[in-house]
C-alpha positions as CSV (number, residue, x, y, z in Angstrom):
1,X,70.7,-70.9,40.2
2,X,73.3,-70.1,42.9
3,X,76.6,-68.8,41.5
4,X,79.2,-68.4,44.3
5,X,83.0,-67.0,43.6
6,X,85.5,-64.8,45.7
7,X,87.5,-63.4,42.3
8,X,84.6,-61.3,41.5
9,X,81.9,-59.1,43.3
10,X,79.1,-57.3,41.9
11,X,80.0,-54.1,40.8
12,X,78.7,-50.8,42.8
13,X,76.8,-49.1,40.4
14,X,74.8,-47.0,42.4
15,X,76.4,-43.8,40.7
16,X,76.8,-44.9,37.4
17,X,73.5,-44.1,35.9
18,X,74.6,-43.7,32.5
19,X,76.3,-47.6,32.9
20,X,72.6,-49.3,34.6
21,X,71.3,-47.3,31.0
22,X,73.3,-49.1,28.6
23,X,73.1,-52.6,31.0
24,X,68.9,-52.2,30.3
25,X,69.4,-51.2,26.7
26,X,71.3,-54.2,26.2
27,X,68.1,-56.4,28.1
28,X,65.6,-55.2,26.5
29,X,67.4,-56.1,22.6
30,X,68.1,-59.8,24.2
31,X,64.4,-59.6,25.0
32,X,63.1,-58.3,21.5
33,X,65.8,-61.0,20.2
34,X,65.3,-63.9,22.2
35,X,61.8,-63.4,23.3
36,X,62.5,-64.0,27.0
37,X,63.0,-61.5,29.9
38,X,66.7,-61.2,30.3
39,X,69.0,-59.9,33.0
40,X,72.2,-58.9,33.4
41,X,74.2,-58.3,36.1
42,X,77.6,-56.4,36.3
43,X,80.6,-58.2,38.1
44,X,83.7,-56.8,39.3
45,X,87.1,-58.4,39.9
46,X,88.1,-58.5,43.6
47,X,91.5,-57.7,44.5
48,X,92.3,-60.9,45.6
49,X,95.2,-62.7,42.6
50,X,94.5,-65.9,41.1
51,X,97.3,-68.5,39.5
């Protein structure tokens, strides 16, 4: 799957430790609920506006 947009990015988490924690919390309960590996990945906006 290919997703391609210009309004959003993904987000820099590279210092947000605590935020990558609560993104693989939240995997692993759609795993134990679901039964499949899930990931999730954390967009941004860009600055660019949109009408």
């Amino acid at each position: 799957m290919e997703i391609s947009t210009d309004k959003y990015k993904v987000a820099p988490l590279d210092k947000g430790a605590e935020a990558v924690a609560i993104i693989k919390e939240a995997e692993e309960s759609l795993k134990r609920m679901t039964g499949e590996k899930i990931t999730l990945i954390a967009y941004e906006e860009t600055e660019k506006e949109y009408k």
